[in-house]
N, CA, C and O of each residue as an XYZ file, in Angstrom:
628
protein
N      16.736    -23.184     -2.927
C      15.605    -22.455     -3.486
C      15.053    -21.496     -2.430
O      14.648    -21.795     -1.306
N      15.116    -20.198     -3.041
C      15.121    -19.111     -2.055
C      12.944    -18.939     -2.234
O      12.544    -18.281     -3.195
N      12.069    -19.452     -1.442
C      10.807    -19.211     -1.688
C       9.776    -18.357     -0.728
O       9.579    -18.929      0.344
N       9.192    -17.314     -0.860
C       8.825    -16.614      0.162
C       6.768    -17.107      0.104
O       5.858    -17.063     -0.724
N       6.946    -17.494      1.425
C       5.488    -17.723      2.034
C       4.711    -16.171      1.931
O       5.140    -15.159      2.484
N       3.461    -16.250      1.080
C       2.427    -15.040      1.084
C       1.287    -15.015      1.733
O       0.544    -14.060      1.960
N       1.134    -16.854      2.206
C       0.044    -16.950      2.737
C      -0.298    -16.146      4.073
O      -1.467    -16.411      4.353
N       0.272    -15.237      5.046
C      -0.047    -14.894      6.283
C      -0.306    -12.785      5.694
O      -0.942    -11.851      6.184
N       0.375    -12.900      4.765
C      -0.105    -11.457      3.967
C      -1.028    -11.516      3.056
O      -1.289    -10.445      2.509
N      -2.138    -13.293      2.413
C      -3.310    -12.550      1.429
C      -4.390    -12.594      2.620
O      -5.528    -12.139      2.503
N      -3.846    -13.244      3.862
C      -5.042    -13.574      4.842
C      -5.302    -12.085      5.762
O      -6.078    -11.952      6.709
N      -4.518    -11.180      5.241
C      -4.911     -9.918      6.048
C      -5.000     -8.336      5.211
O      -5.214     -7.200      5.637
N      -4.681     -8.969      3.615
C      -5.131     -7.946      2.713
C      -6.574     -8.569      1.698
O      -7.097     -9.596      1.264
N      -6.663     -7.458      1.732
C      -7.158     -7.505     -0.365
C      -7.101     -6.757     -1.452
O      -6.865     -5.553     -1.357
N      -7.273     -7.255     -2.436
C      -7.027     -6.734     -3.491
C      -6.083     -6.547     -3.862
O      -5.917     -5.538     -4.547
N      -4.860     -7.543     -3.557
C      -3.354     -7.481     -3.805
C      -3.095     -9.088     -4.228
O      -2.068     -9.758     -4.126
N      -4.180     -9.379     -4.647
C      -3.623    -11.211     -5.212
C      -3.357    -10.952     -6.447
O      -3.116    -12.061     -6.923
N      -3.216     -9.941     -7.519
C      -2.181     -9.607     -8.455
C      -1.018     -9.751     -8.043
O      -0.401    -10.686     -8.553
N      -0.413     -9.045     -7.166
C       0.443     -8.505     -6.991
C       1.818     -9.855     -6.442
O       3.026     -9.833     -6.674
N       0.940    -10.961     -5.627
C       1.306    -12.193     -4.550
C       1.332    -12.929     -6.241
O       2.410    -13.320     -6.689
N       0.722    -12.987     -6.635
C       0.548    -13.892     -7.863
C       1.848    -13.690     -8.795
O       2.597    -14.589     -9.178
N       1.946    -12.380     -9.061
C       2.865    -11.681     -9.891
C       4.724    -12.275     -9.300
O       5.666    -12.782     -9.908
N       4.553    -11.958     -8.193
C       5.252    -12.622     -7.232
C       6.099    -13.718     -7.273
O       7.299    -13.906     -7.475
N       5.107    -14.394     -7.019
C       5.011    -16.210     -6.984
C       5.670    -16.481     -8.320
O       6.825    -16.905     -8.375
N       4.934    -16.236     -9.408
C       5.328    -16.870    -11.021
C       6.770    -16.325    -11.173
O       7.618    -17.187    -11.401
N       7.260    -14.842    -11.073
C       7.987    -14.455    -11.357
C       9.538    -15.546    -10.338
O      10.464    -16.222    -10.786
N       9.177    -15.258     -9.120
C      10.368    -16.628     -8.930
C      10.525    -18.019     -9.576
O      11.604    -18.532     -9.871
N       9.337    -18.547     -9.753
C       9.126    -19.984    -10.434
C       9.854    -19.901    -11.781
O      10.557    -20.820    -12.202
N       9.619    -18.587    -12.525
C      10.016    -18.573    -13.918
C      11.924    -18.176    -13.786
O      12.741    -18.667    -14.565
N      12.158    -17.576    -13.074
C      14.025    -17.626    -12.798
C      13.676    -18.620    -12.578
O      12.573    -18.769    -13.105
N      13.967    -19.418    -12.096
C      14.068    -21.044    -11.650
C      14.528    -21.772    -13.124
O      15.558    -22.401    -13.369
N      13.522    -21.490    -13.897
C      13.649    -22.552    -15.254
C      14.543    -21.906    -16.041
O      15.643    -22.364    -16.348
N      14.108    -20.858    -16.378
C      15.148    -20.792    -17.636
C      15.676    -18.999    -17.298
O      14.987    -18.129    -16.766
N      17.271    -18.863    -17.878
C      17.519    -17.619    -18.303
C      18.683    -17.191    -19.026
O      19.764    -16.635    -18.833
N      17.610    -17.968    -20.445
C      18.419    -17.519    -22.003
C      17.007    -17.293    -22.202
O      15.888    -17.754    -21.981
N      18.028    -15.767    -23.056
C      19.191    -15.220    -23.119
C      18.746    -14.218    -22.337
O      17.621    -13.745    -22.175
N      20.010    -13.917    -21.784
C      20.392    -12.876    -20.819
C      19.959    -11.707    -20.924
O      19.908    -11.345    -22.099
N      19.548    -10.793    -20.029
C      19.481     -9.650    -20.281
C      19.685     -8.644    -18.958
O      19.985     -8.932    -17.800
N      19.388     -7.269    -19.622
C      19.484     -6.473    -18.348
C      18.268     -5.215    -18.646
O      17.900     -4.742    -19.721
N      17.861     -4.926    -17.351
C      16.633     -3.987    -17.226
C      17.349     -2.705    -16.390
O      17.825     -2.829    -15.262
N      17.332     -1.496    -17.137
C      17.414     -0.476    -16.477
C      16.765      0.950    -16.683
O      16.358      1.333    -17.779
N      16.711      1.660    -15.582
C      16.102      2.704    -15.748
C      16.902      4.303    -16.200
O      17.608      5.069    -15.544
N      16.530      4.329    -17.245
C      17.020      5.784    -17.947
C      16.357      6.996    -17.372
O      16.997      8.034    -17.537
N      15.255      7.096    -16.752
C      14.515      8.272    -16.025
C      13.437      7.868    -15.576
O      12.999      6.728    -15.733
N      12.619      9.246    -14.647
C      11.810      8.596    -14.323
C      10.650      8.011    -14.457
O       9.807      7.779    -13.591
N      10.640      7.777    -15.597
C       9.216      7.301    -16.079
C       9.815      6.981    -17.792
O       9.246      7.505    -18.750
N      11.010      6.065    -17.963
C      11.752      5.634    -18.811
C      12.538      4.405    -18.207
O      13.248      4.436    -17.202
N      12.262      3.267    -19.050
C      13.208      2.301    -18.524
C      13.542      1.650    -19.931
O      13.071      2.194    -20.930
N      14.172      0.738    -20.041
C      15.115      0.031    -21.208
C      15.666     -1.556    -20.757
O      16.362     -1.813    -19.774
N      15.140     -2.526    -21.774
C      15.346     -4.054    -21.997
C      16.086     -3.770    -22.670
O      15.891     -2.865    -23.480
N      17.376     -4.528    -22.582
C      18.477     -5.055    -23.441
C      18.759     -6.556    -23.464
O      19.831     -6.809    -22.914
N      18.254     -7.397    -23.834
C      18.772     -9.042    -24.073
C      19.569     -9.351    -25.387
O      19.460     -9.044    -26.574
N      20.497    -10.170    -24.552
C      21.547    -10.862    -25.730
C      21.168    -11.481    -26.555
O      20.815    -12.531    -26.017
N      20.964    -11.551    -27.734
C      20.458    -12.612    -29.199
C      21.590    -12.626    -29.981
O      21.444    -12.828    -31.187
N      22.489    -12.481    -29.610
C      23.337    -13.128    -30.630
C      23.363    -13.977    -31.817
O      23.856    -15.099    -31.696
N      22.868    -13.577    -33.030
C      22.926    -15.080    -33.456
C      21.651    -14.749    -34.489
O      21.656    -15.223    -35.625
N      20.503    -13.857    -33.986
C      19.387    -13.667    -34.412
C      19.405    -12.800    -35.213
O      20.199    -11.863    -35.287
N      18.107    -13.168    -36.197
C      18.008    -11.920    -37.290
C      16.588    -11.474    -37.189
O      15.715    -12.197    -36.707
N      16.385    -10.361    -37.615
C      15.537     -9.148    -37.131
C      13.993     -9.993    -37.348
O      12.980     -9.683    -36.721
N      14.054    -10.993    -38.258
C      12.332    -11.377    -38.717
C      12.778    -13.244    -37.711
O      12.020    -14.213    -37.741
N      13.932    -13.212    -37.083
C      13.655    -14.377    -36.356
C      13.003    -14.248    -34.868
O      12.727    -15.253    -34.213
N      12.791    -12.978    -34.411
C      12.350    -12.348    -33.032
C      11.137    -11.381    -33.725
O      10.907    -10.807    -34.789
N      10.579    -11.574    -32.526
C       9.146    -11.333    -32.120
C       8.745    -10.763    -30.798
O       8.824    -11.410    -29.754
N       8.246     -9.341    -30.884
C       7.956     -8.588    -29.773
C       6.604     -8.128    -29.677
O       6.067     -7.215    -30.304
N       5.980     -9.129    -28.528
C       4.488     -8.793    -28.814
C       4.374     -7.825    -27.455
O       5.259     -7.932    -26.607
N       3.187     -6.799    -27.239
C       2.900     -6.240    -26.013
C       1.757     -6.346    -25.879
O       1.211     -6.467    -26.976
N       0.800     -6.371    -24.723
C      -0.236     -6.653    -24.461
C      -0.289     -6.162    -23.094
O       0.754     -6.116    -22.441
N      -1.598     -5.723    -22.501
C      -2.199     -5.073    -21.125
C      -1.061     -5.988    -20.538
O      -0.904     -7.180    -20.805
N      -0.200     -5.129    -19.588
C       1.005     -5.486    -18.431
C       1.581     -6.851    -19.131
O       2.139     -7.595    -18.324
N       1.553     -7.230    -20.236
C       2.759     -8.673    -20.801
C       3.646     -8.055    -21.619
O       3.144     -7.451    -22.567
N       5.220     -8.033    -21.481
C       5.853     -8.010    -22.724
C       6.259     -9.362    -23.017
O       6.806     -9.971    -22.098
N       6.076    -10.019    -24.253
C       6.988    -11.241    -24.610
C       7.699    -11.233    -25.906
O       7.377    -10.884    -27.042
N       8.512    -11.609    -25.501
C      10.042    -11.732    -26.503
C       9.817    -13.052    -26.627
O       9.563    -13.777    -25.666
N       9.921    -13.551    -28.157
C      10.011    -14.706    -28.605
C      11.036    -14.532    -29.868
O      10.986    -13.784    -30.845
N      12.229    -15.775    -29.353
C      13.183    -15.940    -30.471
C      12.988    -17.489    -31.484
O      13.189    -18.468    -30.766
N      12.784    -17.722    -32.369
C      12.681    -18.677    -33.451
C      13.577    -18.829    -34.283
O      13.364    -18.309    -35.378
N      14.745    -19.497    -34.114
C      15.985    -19.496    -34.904
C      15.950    -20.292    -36.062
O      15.377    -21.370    -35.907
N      16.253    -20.137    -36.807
C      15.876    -21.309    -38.377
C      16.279    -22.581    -38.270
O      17.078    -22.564    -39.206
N      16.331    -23.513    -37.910
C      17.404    -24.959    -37.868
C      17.934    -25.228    -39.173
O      18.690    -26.200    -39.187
N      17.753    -24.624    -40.329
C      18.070    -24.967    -41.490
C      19.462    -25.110    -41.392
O      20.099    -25.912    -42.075
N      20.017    -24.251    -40.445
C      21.239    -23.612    -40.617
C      22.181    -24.509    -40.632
O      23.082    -24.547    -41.471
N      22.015    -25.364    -39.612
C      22.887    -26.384    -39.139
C      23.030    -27.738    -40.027
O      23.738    -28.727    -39.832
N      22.048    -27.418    -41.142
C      21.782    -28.948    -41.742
C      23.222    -28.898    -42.981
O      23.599    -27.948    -43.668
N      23.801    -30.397    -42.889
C      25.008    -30.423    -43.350
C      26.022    -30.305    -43.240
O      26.956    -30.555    -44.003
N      25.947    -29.574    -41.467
C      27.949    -28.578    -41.140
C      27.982    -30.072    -39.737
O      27.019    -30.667    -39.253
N      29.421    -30.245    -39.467
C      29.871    -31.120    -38.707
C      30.032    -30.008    -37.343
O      30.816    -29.085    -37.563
N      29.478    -30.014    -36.199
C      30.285    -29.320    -35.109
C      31.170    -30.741    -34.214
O      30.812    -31.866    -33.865
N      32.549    -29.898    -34.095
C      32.731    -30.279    -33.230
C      33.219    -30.241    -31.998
O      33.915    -31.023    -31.350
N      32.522    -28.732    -31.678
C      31.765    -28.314    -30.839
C      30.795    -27.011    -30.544
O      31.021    -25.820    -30.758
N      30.002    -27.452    -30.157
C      29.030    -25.760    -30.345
C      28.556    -25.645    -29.031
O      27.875    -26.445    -28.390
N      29.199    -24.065    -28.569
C      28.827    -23.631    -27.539
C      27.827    -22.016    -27.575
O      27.304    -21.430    -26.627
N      27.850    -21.591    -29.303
C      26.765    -20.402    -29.374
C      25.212    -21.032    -28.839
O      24.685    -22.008    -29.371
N      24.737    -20.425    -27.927
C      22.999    -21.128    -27.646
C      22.146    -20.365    -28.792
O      21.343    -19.447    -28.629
N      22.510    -20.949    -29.904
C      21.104    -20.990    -31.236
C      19.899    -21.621    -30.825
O      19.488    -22.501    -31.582
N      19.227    -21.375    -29.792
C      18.175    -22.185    -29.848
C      17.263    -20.977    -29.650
O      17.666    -19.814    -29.616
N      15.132    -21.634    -29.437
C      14.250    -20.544    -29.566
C      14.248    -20.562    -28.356
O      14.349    -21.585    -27.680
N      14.099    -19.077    -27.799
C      13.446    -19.109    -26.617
C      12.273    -17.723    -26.625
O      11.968    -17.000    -27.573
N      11.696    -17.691    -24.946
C      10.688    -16.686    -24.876
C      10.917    -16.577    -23.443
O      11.016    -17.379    -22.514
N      10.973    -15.146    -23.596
C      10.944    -14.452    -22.281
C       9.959    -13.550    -22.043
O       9.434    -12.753    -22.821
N       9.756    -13.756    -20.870
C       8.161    -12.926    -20.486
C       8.670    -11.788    -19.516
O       9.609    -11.948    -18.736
N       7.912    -10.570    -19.657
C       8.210     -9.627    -18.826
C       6.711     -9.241    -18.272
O       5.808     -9.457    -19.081
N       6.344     -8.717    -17.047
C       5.531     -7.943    -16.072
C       5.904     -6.924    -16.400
O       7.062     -6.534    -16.248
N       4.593     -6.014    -17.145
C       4.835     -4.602    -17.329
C       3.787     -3.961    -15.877
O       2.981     -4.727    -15.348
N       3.901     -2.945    -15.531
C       2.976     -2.225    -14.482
C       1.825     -1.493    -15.657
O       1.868     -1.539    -16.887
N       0.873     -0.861    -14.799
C       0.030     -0.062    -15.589
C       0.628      1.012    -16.126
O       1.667      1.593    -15.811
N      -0.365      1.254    -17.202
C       0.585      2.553    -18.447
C       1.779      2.327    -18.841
O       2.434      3.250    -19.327
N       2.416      0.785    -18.685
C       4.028      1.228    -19.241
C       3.425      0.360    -20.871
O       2.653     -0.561    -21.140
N       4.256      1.247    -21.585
C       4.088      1.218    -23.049
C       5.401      0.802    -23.967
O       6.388      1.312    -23.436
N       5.683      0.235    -24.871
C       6.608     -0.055    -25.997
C       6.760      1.279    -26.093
O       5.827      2.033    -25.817
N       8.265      1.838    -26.600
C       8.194      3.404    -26.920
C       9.110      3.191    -28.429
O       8.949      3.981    -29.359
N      10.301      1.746    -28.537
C      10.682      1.554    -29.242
C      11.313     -0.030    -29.206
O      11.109     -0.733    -28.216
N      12.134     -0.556    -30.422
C      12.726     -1.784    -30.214
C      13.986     -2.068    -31.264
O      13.719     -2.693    -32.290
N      15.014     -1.733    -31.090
C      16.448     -2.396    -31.886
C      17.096     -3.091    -31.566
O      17.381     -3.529    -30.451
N      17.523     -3.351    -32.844
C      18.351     -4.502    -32.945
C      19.651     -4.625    -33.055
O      19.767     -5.247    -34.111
N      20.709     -4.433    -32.644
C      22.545     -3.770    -33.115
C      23.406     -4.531    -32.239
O      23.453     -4.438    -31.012
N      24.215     -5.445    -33.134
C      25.470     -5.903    -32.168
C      25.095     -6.942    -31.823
O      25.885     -7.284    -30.943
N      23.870     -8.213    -32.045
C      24.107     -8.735    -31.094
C      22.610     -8.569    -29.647
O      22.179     -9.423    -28.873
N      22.283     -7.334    -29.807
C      21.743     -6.821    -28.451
C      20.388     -6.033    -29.478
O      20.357     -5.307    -30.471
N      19.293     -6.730    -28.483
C      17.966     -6.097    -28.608
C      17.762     -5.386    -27.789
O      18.101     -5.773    -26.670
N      17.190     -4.161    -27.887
C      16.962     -3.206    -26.957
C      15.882     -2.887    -27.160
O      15.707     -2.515    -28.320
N      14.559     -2.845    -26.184
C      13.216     -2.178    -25.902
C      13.070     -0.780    -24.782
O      13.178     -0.709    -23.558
N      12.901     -0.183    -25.400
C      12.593      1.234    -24.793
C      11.147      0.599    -23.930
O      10.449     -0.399    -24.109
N      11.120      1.616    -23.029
C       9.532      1.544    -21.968
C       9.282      2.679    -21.524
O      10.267      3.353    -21.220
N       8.061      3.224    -21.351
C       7.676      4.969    -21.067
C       6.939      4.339    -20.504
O       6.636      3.214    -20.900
N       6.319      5.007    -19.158
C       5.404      4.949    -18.325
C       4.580      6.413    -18.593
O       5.171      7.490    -18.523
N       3.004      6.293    -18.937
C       2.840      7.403    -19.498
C       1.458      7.308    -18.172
O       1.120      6.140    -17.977
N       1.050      7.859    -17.715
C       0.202      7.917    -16.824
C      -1.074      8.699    -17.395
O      -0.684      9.630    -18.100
N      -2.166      8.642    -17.338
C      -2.974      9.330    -18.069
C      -3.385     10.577    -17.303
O      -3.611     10.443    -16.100
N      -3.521     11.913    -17.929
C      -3.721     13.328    -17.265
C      -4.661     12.935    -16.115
O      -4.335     13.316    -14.991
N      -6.034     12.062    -16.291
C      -7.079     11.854    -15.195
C      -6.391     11.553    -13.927
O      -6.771     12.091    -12.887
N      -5.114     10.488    -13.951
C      -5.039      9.671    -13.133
C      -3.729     10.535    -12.619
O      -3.403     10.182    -11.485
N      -2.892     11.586    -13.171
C      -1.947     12.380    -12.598
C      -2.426     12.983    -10.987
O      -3.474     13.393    -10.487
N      -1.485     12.842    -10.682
C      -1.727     13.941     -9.047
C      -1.846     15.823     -9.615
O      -1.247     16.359    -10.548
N      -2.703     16.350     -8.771
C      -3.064     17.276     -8.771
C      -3.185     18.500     -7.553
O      -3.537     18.398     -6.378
N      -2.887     19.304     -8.088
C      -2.610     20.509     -6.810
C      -3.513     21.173     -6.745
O      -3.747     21.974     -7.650
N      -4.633     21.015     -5.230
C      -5.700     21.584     -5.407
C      -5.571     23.023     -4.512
O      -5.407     23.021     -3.292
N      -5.680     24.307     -5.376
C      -5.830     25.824     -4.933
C      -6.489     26.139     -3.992
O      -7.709     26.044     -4.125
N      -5.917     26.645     -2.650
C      -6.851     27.281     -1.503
C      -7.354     27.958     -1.680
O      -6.676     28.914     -2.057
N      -8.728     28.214     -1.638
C      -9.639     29.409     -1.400
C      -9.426     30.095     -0.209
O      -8.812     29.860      0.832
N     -10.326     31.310     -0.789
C     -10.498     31.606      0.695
C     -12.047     31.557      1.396
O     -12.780     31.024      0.562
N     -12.526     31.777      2.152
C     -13.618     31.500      2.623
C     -15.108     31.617      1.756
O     -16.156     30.973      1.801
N     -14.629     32.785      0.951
C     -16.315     32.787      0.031
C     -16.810     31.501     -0.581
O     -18.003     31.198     -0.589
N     -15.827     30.736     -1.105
C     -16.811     29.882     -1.600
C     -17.447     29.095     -0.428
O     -18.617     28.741     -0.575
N     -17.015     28.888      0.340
C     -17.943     27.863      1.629
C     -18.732     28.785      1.890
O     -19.224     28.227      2.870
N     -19.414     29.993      1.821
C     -20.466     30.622      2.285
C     -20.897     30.451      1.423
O     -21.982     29.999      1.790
N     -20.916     30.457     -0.319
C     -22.333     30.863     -0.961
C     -22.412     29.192     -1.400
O     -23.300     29.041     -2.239
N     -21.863     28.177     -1.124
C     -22.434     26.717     -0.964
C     -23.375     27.188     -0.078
O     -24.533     27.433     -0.414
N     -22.970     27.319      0.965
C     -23.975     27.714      2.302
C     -24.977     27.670      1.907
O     -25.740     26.704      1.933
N     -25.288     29.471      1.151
C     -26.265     30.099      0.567
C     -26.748     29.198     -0.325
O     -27.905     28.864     -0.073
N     -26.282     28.708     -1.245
C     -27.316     28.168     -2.602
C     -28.004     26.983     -1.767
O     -29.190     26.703     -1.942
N     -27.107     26.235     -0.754
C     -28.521     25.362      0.148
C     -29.458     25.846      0.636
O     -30.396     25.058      0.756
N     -29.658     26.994      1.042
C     -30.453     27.493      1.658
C     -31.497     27.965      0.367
O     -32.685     27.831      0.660
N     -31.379     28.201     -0.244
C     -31.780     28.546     -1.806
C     -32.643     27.701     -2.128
O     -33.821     27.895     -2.425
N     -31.834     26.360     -2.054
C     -32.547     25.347     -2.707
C     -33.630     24.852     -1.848
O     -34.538     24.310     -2.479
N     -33.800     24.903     -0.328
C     -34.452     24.014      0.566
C     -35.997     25.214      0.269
O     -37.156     24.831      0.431
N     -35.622     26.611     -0.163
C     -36.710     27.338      0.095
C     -37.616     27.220     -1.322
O     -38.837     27.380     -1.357
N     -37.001     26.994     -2.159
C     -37.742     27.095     -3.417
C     -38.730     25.649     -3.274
O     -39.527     25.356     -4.165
């Protein structure tokens, strides 16, 4: 068990026990479980894409909820299915599971299919215009003089 000590990095930051927290759970949770499989990649830059294996699943047996930085995938397979058939042997994993994802700020659902076998969730990171970086225009000297001036303006009135 590969486990990384945070304690000597929350004792000399702050405002990063999200982040140590986020951390922490996210190893604990590989640990337990990982069905069904998947893969996370990035299509651009401010585009990424979930693909997990469901094999097996039908479109009203999965469940994709989103919420401030949670995605969770929840699969609920019918057991009906099995009632009456003899296996003798079953190696498809029909069972429910739920997988949790850490979204960052602004990342959003953009879409979600279903084809083959393979669920796929689109992700856009949409940043809001306020919070974009911005290119601020050099002046040239007038405006720092008539600041100047309107103080002087103001102290006399």
């Amino acid at each position: 068990m590969n486990r990384f000590d945070f304690t000597p990095y929350r004792r000399s930051t702050v405002g990063f026990d999200r982040l140590f927290d986020l951390l922490e759970n996210n190893a604990r949770a590989q640990q337990s479980e990982n069905y069904p499989p998947f893969n996370i990649e990035r299509s651009g830059e401010d585009h990424y894409r979930i693909t997990l294996a469901v094999a097996g699943f039908k479109e009203d047996e999965i469940e994709i909820t989103a919420q401030q930085n949670l995605l969770l995938v929840t699969g609920n397979k019918n057991t009906d299915d099995h009632e009456g058939k003899q296996f003798l042997h079953m190696g498809i994993a029909n069972r429910n599971f739920e997988r949790r994802f850490e979204l960052a700020d602004f990342v959003r659902v953009d879409n979600a299919a279903l084809a083959d076998g393979l669920l796929i969730i689109d992700l856009v990171r949409e940043i809001p215009e306020a919070m974009r970086p911005k290119t601020i225009a050099i002046n040239n000297g007038d405006n720092v003089t008539k600041i100047a001036q309107k103080k002087k303006e103001d102290r006399a009135a």
